[in-house]
C-alpha positions as CSV (number, residue, x, y, z in Angstrom):
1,X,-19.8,43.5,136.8
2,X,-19.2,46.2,134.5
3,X,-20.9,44.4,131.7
4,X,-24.1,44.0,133.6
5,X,-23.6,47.8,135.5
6,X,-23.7,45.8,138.5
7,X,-22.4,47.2,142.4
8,X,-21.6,45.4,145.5
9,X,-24.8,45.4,147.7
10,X,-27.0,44.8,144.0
11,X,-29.3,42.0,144.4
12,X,-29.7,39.5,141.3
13,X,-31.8,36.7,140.2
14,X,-30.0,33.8,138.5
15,X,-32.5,32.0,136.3
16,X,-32.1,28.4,136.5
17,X,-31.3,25.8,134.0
18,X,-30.1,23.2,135.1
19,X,-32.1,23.5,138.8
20,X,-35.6,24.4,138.4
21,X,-35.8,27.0,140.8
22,X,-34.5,30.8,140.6
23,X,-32.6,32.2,143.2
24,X,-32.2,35.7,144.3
25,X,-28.7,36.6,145.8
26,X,-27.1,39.7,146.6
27,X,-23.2,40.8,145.7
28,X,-21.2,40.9,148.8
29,X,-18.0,41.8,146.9
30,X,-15.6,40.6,143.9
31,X,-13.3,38.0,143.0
32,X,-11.0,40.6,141.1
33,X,-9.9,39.8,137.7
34,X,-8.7,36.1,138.3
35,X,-12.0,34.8,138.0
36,X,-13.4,37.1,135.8
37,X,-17.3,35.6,134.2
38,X,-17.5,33.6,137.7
39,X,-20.2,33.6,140.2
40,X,-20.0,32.1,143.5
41,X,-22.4,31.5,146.3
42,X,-22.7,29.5,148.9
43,X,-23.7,25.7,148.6
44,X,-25.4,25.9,151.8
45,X,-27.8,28.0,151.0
46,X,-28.5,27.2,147.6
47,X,-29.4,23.7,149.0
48,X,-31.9,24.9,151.5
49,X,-34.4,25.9,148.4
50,X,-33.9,22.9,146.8
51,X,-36.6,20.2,146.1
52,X,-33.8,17.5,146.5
53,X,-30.3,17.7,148.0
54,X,-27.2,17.7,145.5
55,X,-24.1,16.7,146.1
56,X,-20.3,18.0,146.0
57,X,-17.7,17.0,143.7
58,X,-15.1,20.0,144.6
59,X,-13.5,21.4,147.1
60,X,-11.3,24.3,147.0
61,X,-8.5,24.8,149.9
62,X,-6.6,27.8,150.3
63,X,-3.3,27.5,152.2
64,X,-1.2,29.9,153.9
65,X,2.3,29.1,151.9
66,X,2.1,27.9,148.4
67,X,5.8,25.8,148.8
68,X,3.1,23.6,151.4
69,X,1.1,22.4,148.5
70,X,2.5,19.0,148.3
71,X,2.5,17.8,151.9
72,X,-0.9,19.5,152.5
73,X,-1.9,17.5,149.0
74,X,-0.1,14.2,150.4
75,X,-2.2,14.3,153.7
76,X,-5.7,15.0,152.6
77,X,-5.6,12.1,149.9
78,X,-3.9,9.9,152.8
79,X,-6.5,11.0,155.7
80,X,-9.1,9.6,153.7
81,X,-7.7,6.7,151.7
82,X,-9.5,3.5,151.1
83,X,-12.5,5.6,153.1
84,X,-16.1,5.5,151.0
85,X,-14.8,9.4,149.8
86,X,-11.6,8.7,148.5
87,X,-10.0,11.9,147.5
88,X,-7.8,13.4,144.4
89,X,-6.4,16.6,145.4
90,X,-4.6,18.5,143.1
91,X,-3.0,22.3,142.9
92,X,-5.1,24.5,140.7
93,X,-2.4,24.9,138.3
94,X,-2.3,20.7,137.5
95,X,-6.6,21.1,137.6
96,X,-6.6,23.5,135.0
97,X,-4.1,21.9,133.0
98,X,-5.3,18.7,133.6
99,X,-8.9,20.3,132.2
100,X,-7.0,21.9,128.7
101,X,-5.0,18.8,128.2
102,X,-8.9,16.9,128.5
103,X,-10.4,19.8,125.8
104,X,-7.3,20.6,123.6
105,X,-8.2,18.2,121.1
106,X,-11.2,20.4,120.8
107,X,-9.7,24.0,120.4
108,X,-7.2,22.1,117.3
109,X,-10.3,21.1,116.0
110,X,-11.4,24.3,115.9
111,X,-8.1,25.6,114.5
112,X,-8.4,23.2,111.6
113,X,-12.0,24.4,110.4
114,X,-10.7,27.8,110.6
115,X,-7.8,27.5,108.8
116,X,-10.1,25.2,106.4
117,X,-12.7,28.1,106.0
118,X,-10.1,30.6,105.7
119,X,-8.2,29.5,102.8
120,X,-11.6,28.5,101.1
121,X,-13.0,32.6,101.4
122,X,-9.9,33.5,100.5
123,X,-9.6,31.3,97.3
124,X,-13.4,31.9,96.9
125,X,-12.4,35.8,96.6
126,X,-9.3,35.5,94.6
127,X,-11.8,33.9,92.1
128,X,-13.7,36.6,92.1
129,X,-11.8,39.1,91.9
130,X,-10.4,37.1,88.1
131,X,-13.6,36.5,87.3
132,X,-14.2,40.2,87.2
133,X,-11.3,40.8,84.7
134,X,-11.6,37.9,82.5
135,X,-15.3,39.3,81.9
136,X,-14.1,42.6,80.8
137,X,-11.7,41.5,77.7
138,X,-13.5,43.7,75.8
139,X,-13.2,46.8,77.7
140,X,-9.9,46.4,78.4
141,X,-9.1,46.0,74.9
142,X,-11.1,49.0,73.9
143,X,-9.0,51.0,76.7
144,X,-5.6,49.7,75.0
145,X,-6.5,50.7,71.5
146,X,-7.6,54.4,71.9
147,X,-3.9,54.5,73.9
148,X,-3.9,53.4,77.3
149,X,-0.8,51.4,77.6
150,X,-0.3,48.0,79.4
151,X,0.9,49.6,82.3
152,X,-1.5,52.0,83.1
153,X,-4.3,49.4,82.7
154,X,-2.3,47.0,84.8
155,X,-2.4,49.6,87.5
156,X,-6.4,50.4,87.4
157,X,-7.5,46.7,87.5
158,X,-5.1,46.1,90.2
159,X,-6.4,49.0,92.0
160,X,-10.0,48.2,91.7
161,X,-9.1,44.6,92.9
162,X,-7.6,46.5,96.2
163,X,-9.8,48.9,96.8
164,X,-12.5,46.2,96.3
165,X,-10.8,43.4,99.1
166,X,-9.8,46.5,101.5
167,X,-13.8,47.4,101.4
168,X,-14.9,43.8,101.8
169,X,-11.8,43.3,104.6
170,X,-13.3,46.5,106.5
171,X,-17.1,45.7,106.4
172,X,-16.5,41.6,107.7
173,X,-14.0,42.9,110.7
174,X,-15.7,45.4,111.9
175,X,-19.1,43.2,112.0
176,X,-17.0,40.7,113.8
177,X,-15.6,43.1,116.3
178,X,-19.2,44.5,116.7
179,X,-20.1,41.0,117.7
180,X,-17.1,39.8,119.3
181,X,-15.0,42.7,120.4
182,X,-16.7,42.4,123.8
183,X,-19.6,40.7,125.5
184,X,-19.3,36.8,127.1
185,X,-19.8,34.8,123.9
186,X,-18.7,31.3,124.5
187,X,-18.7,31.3,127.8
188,X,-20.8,28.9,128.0
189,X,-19.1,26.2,125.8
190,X,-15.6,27.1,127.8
191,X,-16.5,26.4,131.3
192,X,-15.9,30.2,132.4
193,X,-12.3,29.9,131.2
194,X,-13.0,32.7,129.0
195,X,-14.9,33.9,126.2
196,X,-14.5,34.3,122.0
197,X,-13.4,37.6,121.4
198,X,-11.7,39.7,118.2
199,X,-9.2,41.8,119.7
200,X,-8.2,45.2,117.4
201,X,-4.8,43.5,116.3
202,X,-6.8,40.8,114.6
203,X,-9.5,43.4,112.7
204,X,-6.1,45.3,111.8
205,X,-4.6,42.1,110.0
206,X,-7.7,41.2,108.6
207,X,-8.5,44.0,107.4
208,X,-4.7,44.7,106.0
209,X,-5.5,40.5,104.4
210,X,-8.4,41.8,102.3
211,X,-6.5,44.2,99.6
212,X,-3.7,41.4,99.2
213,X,-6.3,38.6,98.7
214,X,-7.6,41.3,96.1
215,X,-4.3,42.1,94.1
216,X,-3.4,38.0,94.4
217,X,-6.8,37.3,92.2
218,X,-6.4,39.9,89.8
219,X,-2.7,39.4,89.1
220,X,-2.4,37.2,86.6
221,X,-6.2,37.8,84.8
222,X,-4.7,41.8,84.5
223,X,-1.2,40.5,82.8
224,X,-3.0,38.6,80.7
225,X,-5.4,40.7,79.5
226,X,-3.2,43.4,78.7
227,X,-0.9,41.2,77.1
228,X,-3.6,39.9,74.7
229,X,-3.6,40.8,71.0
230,X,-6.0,43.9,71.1
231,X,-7.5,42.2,67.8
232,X,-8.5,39.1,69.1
233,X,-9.9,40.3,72.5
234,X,-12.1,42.7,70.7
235,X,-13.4,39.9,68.4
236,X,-13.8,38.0,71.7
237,X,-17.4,36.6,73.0
């Protein structure tokens, strides 16, 4: 509602996809924040504007004491056992979980090519960030030998590595918050369980992540360059 600025008493068109028909409804009121991307409407209705008739494949009870659940579950599937309808009724609790246990393996996939991705970027920078030093022998070595000692170059190549992943940290968070802090991507591909979203905390970390990917790279390429004989690395190619 508040992503689309929309009141109760609004009316809407839903465009449709999967039925080839559009159907105008109005809001009547709000399902609160349980069901928070969700529209319902009535079945009834929708099937008066259909070409052909669908069919149902859920039905959704309310009761009037939750502890009832398993005898109200133990005489709907018996009422209509060995019928032409058998039913499989189930508390919403076991027909979510029953629906994450089906699409789990999905979500650690997912995991697994992040974490994959990650640590390739993050080697992929660290490179980057030696490759920068190892190309600048020479400068370091003219810095050491009008009297800049190993220390204080240290500390400037380690700098510019930070400064360089904290820039690079910044500008990829905040694009990924500006396209994932809010808004109802993936809602699609998670059956309005919810959406893909970056929350602050994780543009924080990130963004804390770039300056130590940084000062990880150039580590060892500063040591070594300072501790090189000034000779040699200004004879160096």
């Amino acid at each position: 509602m508040r992503l689309h600025h929309w009141r109760v008493g609004d009316r809407i068109t839903l465009k449709g996809t999967i039925y080839p028909i559009d159907v105008q409804v109005q809001i009547v009121g709000t399902l609160g924040h349980k069901y928070p991307t969700m529209i319902m409407m009535r079945r009834d209705y929708l099937e008066e504007i259909l070409p052909d008739k669908g069919w149902v494949n859920d039905f959704w009870i309310r009761i009037d004491n939750p502890r009832l659940a398993p005898s109200v579950i133990a005489a709907i599937d018996e009422t209509f056992a060995n019928s032409s309808f058998e039913t499989h009724t189930a508390s919403e609790a076991s027909f979510i979980q029953s629906f994450l246990r089906m699409v789990g393996p999905v979500f650690e996939l997912a995991v697994a090519l992040s974490v994959i991705v990650l640590v390739t970027i993050g080697l992929v920078s660290a490179n980057t960030a030696a490759m920068s030093i190892r190309e600048r022998l020479h400068e370091v070595a003219v810095m050491r030998a009008i009297g800049f000692d190993n220390r204080a170059v240290t500390t400037m190549l380690l700098a510019e590595s930070a400064v360089i992943g904290l820039g690079g940290g910044l500008a990829g968070c905040v694009a990924a918050y500006a396209v994932l802090g809010s808004g109802t991507f993936g809602e699609a591909a998670l059956a309005g369980l919810g959406v893909i979203r970056v929350p602050l905390r994780i543009v924080a970390e990130g963004t804390a992540l770039g300056p130590l990917i940084g000062l990880a790279g150039a580590l060892v390429p500063a040591l070594a360059a300072t501790r090189r004989n000034i000779a040699d690395a200004l004879r160096a190619v």
